[in-house]
TIVO-2410 file (N, C-alpha, C; in nm, 3 decimals):
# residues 188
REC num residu      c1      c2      c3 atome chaine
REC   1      X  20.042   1.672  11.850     N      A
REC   1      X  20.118   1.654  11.727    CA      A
REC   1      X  20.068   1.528  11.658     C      A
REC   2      X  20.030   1.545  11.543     N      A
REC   2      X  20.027   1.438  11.435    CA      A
REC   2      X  20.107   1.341  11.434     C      A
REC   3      X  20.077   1.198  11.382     N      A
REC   3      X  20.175   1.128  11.375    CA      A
REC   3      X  20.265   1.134  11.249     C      A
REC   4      X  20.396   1.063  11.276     N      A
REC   4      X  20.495   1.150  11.177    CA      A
REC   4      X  20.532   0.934  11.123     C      A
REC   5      X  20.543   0.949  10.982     N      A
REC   5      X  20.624   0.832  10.928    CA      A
REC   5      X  20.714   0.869  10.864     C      A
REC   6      X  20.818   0.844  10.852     N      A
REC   6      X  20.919   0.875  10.785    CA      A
REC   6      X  20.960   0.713  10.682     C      A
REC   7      X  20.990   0.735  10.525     N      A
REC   7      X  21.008   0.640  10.490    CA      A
REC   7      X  21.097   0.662  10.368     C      A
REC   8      X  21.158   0.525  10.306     N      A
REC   8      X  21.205   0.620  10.172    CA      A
REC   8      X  21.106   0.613  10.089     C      A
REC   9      X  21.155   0.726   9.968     N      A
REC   9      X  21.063   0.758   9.878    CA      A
REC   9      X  21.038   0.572   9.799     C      A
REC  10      X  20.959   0.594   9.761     N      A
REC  10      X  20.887   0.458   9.711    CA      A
REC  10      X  20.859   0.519   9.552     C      A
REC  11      X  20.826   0.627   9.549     N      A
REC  11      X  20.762   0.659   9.387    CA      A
REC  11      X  20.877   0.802   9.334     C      A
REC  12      X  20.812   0.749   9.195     N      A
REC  12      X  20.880   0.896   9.127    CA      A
REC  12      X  20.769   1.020   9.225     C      A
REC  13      X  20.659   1.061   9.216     N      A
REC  13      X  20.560   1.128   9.285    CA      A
REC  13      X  20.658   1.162   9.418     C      A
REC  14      X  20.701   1.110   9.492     N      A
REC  14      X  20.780   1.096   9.643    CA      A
REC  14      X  20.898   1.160   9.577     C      A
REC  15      X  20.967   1.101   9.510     N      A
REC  15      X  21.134   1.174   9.485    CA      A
REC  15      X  21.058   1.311   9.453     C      A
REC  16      X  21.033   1.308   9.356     N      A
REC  16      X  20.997   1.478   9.287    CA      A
REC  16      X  20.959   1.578   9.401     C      A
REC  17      X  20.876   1.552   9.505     N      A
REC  17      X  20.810   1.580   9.621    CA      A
REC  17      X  20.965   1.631   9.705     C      A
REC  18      X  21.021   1.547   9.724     N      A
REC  18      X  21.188   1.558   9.800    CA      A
REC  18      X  21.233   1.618   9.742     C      A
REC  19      X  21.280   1.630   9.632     N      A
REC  19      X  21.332   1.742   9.534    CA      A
REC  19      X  21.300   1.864   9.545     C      A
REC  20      X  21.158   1.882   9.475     N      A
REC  20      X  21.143   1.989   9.532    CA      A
REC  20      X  21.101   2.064   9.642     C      A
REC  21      X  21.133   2.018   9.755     N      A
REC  21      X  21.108   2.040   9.873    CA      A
REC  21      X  21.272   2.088   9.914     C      A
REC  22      X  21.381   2.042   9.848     N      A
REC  22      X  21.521   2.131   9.868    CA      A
REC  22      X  21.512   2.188   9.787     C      A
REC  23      X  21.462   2.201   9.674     N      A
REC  23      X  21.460   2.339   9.601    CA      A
REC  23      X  21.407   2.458   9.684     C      A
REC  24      X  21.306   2.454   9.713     N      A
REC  24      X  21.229   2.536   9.849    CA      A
REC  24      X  21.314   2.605   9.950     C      A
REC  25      X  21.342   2.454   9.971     N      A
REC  25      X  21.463   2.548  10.101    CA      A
REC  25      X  21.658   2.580  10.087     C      A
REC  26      X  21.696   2.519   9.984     N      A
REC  26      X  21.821   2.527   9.959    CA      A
REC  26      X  21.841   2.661   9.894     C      A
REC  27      X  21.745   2.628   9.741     N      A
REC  27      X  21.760   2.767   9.678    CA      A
REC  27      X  21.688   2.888   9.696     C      A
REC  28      X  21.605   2.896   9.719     N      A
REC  28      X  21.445   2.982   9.750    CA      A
REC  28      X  21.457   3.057   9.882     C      A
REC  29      X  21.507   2.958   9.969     N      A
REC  29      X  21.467   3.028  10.127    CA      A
REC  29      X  21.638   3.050  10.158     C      A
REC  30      X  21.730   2.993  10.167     N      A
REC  30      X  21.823   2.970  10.158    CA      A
REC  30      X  21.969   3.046  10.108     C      A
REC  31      X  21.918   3.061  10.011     N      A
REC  31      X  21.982   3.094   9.871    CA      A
REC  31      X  22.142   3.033   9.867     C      A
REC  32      X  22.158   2.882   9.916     N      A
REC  32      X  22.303   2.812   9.922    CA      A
REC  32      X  22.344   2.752   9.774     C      A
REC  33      X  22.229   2.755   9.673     N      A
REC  33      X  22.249   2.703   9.577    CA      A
REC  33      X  22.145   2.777   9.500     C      A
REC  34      X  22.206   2.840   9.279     N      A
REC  34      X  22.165   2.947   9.215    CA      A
REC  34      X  22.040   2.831   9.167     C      A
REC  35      X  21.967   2.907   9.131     N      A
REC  35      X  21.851   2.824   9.050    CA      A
REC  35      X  21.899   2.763   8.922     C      A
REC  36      X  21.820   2.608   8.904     N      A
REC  36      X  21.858   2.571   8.753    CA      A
REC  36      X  21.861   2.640   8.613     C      A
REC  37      X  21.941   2.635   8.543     N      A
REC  37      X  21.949   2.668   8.421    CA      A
REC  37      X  21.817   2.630   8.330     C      A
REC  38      X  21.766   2.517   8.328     N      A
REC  38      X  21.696   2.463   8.273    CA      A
REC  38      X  21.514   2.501   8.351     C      A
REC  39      X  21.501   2.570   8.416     N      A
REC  39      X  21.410   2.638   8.521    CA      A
REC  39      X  21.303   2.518   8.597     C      A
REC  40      X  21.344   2.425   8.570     N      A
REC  40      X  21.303   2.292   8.681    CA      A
REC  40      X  21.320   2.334   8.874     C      A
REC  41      X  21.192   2.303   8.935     N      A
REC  41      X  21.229   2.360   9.082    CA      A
REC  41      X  21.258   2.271   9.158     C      A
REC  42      X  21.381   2.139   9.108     N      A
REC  42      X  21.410   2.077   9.200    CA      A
REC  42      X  21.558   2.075   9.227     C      A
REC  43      X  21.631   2.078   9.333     N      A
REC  43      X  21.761   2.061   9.350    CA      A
REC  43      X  21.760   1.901   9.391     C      A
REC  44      X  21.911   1.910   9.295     N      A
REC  44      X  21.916   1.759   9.273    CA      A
REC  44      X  22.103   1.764   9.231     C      A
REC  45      X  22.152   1.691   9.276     N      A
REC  45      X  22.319   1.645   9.215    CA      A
REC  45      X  22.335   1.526   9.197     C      A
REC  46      X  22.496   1.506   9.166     N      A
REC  46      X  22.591   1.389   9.081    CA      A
REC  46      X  22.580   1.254   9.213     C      A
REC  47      X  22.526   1.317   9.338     N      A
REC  47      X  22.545   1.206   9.436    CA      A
REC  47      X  22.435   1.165   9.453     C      A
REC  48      X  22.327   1.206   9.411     N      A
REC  48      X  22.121   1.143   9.430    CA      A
REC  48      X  22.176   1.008   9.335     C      A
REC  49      X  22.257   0.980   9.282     N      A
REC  49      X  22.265   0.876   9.217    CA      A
REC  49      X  22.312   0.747   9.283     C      A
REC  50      X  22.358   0.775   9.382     N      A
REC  50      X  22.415   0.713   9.479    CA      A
REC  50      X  22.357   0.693   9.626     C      A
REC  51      X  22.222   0.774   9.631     N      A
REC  51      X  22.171   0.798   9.755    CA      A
REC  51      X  22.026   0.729   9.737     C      A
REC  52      X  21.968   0.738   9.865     N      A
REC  52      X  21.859   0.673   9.903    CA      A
REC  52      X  21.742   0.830   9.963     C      A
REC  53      X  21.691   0.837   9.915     N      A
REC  53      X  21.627   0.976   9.985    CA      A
REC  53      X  21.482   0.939  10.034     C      A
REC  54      X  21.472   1.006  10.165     N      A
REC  54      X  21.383   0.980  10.289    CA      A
REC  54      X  21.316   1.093  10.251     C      A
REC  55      X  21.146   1.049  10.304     N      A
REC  55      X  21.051   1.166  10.353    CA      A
REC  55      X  20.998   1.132  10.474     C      A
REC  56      X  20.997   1.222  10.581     N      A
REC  56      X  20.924   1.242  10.703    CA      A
REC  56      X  20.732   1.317  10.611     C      A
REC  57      X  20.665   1.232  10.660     N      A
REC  57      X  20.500   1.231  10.648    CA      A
REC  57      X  20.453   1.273  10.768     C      A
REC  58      X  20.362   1.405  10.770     N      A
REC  58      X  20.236   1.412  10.841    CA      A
REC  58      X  20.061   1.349  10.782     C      A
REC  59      X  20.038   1.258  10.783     N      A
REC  59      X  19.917   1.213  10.656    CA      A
REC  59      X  19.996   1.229  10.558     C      A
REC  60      X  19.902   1.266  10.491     N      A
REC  60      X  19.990   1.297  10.299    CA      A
REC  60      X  20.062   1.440  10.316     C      A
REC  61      X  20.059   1.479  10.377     N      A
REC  61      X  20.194   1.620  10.364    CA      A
REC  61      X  20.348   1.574  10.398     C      A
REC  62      X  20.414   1.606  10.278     N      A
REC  62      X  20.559   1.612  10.300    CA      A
REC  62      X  20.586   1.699  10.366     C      A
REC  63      X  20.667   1.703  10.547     N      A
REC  63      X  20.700   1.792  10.591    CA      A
REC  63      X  20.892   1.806  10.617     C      A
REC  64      X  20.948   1.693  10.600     N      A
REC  64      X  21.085   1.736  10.593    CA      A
REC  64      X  21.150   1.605  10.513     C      A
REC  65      X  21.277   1.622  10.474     N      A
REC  65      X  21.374   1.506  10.396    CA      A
REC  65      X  21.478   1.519  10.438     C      A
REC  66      X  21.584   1.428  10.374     N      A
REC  66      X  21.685   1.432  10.376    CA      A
REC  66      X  21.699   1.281  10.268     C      A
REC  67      X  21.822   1.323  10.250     N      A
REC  67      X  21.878   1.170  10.163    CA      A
REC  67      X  22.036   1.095  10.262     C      A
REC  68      X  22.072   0.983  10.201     N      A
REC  68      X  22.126   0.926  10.266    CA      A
REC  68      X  22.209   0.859  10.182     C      A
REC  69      X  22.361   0.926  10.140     N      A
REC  69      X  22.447   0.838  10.028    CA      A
REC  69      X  22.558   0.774  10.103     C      A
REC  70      X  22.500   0.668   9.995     N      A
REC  70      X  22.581   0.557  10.008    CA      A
REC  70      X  22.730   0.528   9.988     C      A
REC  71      X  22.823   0.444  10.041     N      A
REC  71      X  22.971   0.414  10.046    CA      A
REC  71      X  22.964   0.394   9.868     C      A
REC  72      X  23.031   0.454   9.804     N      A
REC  72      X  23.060   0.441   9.671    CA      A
REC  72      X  23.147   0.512   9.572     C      A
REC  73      X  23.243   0.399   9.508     N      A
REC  73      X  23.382   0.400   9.464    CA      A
REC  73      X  23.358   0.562   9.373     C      A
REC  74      X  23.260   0.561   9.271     N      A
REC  74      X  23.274   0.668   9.197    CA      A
REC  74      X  23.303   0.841   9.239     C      A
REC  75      X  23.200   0.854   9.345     N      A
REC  75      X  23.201   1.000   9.395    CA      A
REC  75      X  23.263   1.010   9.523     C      A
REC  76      X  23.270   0.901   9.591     N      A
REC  76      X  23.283   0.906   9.770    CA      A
REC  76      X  23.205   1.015   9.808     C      A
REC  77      X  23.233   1.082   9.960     N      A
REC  77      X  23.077   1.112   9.993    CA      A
REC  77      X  23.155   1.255   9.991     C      A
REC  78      X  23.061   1.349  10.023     N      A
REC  78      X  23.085   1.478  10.011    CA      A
REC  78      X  23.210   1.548  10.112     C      A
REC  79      X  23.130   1.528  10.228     N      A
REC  79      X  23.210   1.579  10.353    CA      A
REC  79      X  23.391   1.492  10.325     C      A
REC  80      X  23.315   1.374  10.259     N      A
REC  80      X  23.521   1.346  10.303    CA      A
REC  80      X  23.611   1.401  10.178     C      A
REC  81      X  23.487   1.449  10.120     N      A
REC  81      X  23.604   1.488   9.977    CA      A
REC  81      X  23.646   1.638   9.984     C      A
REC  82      X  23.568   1.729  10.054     N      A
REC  82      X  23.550   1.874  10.072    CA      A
REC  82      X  23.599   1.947  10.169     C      A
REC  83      X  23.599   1.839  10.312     N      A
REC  83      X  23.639   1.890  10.412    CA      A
REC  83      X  23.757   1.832  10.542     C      A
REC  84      X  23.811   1.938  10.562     N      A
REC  84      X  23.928   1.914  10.667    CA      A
REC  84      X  23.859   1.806  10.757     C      A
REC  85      X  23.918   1.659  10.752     N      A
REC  85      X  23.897   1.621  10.931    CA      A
REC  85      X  23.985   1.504  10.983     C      A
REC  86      X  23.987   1.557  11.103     N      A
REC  86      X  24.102   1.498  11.164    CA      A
REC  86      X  24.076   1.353  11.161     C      A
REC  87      X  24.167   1.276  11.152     N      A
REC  87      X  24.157   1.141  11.104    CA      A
REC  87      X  24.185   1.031  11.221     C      A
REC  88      X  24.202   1.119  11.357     N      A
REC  88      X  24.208   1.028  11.467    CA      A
REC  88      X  24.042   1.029  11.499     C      A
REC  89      X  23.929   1.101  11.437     N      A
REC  89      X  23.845   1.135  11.508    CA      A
REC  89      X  23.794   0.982  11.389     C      A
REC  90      X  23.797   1.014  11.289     N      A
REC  90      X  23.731   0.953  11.191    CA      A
REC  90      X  23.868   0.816  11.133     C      A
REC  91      X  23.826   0.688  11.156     N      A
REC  91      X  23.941   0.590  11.121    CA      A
REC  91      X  23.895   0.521  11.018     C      A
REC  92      X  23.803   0.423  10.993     N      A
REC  92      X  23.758   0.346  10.957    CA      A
REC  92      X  23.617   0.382  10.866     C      A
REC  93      X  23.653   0.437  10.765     N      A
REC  93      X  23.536   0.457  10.689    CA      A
REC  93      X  23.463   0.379  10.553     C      A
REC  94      X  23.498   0.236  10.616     N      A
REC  94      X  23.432   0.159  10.495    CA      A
REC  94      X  23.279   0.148  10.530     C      A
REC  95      X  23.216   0.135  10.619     N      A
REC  95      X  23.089   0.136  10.647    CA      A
REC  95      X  23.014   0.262  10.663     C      A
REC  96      X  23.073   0.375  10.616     N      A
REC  96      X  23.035   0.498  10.651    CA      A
REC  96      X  22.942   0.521  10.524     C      A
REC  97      X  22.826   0.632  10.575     N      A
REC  97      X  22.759   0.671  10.474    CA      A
REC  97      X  22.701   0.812  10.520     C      A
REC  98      X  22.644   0.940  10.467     N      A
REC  98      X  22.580   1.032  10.454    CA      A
REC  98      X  22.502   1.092  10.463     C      A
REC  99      X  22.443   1.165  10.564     N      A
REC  99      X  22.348   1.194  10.558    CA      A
REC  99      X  22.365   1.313  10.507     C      A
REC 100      X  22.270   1.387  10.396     N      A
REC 100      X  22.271   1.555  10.397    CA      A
REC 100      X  22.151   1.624  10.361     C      A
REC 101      X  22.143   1.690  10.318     N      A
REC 101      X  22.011   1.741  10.205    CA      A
REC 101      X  21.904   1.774  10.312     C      A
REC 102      X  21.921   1.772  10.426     N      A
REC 102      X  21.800   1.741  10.556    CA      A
REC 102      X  21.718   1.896  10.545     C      A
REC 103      X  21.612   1.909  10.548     N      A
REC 103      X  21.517   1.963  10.508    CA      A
REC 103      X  21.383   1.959  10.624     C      A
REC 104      X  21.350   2.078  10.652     N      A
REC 104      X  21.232   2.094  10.740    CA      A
REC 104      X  21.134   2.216  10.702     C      A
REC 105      X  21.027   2.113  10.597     N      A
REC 105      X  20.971   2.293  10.586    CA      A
REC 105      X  20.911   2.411  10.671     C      A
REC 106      X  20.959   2.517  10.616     N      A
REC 106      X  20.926   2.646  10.711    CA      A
REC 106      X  20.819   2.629  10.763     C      A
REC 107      X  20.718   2.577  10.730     N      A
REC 107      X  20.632   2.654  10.839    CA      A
REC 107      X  20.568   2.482  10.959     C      A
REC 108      X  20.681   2.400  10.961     N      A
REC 108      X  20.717   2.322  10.996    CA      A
REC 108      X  20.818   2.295  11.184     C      A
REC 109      X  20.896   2.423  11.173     N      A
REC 109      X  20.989   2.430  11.222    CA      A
REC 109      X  20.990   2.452  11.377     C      A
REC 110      X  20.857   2.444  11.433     N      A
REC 110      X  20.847   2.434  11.584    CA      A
REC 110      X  20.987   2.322  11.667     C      A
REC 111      X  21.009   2.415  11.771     N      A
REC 111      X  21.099   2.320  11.796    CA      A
REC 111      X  21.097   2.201  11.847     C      A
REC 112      X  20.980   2.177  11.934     N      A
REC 112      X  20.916   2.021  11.961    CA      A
REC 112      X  20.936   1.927  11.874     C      A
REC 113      X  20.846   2.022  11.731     N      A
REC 113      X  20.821   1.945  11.648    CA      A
REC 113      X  20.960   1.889  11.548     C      A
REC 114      X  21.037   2.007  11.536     N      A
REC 114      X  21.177   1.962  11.479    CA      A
REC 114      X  21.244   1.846  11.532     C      A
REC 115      X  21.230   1.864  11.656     N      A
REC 115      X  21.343   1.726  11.736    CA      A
REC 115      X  21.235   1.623  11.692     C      A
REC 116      X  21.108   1.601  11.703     N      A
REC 116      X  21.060   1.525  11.685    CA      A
REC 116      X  21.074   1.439  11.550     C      A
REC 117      X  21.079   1.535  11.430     N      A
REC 117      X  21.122   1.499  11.297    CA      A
REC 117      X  21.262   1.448  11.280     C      A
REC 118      X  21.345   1.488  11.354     N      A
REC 118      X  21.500   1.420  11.338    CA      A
REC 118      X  21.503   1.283  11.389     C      A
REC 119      X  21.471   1.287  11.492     N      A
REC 119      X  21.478   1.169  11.586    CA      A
REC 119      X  21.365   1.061  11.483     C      A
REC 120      X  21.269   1.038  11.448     N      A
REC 120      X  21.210   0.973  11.360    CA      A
REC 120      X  21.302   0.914  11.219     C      A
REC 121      X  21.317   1.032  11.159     N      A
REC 121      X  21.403   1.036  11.046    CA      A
REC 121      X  21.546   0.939  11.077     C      A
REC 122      X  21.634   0.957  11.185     N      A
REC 122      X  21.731   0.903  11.199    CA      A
REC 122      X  21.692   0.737  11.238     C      A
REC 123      X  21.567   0.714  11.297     N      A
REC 123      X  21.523   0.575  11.358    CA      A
REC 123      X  21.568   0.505  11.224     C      A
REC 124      X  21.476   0.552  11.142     N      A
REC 124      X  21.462   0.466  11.035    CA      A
REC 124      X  21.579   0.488  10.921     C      A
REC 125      X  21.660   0.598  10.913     N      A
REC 125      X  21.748   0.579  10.898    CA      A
REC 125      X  21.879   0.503  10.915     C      A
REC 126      X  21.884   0.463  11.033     N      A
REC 126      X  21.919   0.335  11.120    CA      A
REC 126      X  21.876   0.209  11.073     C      A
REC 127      X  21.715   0.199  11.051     N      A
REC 127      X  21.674   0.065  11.015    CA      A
REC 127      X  21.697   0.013  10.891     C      A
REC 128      X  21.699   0.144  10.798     N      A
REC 128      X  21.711   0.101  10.634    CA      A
REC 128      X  21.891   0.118  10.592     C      A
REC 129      X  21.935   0.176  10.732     N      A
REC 129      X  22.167   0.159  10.713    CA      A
REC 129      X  22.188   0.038  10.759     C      A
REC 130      X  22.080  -0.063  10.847     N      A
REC 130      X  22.142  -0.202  10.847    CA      A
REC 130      X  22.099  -0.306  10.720     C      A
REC 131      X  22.095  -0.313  10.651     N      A
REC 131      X  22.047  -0.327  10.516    CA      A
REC 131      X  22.211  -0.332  10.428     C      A
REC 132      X  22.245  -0.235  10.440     N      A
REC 132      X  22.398  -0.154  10.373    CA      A
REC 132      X  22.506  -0.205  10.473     C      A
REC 133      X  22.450  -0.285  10.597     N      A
REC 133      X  22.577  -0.272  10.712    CA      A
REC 133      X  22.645  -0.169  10.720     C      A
REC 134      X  22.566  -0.048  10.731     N      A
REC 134      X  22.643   0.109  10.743    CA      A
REC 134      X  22.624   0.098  10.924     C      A
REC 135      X  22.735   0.156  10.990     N      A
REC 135      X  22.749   0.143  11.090    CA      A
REC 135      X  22.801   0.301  11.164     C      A
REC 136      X  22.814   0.388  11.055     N      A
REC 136      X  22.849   0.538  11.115    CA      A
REC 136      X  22.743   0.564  11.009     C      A
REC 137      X  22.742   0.700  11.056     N      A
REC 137      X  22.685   0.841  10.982    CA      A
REC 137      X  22.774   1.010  10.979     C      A
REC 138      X  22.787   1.055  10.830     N      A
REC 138      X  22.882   1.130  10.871    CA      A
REC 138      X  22.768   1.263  10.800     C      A
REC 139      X  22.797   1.375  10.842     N      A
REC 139      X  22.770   1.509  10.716    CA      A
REC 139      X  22.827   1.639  10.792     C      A
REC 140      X  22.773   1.763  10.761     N      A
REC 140      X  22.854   1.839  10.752    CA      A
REC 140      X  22.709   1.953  10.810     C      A
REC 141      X  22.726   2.001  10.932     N      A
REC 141      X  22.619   2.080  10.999    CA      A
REC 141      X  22.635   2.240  11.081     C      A
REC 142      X  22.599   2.328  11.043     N      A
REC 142      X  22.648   2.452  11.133    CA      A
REC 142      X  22.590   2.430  11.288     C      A
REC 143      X  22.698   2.525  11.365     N      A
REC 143      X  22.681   2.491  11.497    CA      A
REC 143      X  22.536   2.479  11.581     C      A
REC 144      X  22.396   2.570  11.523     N      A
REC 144      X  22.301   2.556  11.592    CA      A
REC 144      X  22.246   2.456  11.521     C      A
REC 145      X  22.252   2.368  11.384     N      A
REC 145      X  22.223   2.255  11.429    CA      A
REC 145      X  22.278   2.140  11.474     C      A
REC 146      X  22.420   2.195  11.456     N      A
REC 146      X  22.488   2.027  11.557    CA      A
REC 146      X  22.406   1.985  11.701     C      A
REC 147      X  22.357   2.174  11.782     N      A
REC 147      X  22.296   2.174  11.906    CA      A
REC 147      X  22.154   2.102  11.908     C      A
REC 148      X  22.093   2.172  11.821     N      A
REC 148      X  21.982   2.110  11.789    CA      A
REC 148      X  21.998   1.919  11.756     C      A
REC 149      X  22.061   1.884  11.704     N      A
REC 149      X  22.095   1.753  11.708    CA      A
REC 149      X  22.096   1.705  11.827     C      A
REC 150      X  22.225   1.748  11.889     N      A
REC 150      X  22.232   1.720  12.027    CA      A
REC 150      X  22.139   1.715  12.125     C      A
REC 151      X  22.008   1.761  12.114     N      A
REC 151      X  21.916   1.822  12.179    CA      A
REC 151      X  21.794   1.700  12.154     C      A
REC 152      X  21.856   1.674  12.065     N      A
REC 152      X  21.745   1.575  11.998    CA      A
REC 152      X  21.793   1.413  12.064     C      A
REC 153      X  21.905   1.405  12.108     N      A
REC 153      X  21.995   1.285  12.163    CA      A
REC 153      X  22.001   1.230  12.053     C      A
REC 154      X  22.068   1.314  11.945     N      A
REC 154      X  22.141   1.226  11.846    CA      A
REC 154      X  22.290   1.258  11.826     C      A
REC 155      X  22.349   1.210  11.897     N      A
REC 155      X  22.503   1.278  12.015    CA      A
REC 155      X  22.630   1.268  11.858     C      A
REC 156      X  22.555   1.330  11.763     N      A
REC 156      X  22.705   1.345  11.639    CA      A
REC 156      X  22.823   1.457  11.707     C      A
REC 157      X  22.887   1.384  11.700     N      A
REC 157      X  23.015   1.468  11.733    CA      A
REC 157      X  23.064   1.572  11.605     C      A
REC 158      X  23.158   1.649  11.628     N      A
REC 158      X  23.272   1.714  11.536    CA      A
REC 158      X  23.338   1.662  11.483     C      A
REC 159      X  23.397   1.574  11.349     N      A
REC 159      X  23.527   1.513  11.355    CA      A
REC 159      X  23.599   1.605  11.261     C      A
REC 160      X  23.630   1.739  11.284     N      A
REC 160      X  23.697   1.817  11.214    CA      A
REC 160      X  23.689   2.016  11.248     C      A
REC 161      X  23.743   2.091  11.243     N      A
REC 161      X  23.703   2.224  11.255    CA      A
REC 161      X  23.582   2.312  11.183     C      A
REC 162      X  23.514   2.401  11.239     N      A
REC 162      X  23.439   2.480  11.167    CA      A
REC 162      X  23.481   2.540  11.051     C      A
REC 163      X  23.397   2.492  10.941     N      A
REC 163      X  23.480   2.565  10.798    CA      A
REC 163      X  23.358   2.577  10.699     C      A
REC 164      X  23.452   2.642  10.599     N      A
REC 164      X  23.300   2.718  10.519    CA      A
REC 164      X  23.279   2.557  10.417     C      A
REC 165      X  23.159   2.586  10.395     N      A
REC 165      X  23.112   2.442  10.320    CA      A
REC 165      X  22.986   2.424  10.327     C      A
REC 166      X  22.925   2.423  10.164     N      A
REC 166      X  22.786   2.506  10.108    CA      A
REC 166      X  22.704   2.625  10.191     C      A
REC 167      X  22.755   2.749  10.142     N      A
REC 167      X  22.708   2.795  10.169    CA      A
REC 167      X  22.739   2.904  10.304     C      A
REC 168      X  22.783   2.831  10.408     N      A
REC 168      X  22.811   2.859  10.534    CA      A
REC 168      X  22.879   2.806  10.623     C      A
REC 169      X  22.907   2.866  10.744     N      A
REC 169      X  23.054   2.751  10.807    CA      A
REC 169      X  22.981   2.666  10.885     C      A
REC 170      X  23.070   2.498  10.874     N      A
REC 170      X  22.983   2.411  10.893    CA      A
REC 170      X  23.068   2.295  10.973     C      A
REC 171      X  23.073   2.198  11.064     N      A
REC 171      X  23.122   2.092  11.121    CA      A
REC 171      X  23.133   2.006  11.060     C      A
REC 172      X  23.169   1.922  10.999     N      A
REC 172      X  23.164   1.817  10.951    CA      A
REC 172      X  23.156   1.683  11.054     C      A
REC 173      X  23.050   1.599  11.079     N      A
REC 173      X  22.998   1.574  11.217    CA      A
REC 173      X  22.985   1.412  11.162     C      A
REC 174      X  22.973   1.343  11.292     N      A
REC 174      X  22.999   1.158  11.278    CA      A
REC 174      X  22.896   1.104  11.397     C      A
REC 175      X  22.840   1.016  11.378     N      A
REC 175      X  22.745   0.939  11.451    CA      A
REC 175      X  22.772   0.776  11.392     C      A
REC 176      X  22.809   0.681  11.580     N      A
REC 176      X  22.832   0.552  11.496    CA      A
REC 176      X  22.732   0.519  11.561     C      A
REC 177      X  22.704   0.436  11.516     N      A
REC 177      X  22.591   0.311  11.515    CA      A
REC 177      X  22.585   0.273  11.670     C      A
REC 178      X  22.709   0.265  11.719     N      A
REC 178      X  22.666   0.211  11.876    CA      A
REC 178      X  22.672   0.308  11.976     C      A
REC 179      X  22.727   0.440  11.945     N      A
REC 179      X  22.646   0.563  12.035    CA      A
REC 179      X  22.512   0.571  12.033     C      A
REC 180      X  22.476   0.562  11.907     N      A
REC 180      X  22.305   0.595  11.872    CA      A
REC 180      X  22.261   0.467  11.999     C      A
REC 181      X  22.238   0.361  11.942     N      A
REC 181      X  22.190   0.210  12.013    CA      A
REC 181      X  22.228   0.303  12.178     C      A
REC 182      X  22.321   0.284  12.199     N      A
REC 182      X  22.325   0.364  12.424    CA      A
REC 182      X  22.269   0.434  12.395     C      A
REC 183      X  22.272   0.540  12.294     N      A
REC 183      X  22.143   0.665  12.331    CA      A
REC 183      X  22.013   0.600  12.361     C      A
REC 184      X  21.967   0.567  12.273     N      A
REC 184      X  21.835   0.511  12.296    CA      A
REC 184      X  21.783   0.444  12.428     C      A
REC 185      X  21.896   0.329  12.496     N      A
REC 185      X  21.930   0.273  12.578    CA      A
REC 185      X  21.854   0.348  12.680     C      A
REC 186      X  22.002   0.443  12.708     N      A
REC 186      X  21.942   0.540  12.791    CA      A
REC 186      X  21.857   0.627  12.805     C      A
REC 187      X  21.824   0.633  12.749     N      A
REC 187      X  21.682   0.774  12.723    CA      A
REC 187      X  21.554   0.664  12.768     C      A
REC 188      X  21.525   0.528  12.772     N      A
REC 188      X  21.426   0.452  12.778    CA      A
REC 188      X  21.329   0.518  12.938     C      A
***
């Protein structure tokens, strides 16, 4: 396997690249979201305004994304506005932030190689949430990839029931900062 960097986008060239790379798979492969009105092939919303969006690199090929929004008064984040969750699971959400939009292109999707792309993606996801003093991670995942997560030793829990939400029924799932840190720990 190639080596993989994952970083945030740095250029317009990089966002557009991320963009349409969930256009690809959100609307196209997907079909969780209708194509633009305006016939542009990037999916994009009211919260990229608020977010930080990552690309995982093989050389110069974009092979997966995700973005990462931030604690903020205007929109708050998706999962807490959309979905049921129990609030003993989830207490303290001033340092909380988002991950969603996560993206692996198809012909990408070996499973080696998938865990390999998450686990990267989340490192530095980690490195660029102490920056923000973000100390959880929350989003919203169907059950084979919560497993797949899990699989990856990135131990997000459930903090709420399976329910429909974009698209398909989905967990709404939490990772703090100092599970991740023992994961790592342990896995050494």
């Amino acid at each position: 396997m190639k080596s993989l960097k994952c970083h945030l986008s740095s250029s317009v060239a990089e966002q557009n690249a991320i963009l349409r790379q969930r256009y690809d798979v959100f609307v196209e492969e997907f079909n969780f979201f209708t194509p633009r009105e305006d016939g542009q092939r990037i999916e994009y919303d009211t919260y990229d305004d608020h977010a930080l969006l990552f690309g995982v690199w093989e050389q110069d090929l974009l092979i997966a994304s995700c973005r990462l929004i931030l604690p903020n008064t205007p929109l708050g984040l998706p999962t807490l506005n959309t979905m049921v969750i129990d609030s003993e699971k989830l207490q303290d959400i001033q340092q909380t932030a988002e991950i969603s939009r996560i993206t692996v292109a198809s012909d990408q999707r070996a499973f080696r190689k998938t865990i390999k792309v998450l686990q990267t993606m989340q490192k530095e996801i980690n490195r660029v949430s102490a920056n923000y003093e973000i100390n959880q991670w929350i989003g919203a995942v169907g059950p084979r990839f919560l497993r797949l997560l899990n699989q990856s030793r990135l131990l997000y829990r459930p903090i709420g029931p399976l329910q429909f939400h974009v698209g398909t029924e989905r967990y709404p799932i939490l990772l703090r900062l100092q599970d991740y840190t023992a994961s790592l720990k342990e896995n050494r």
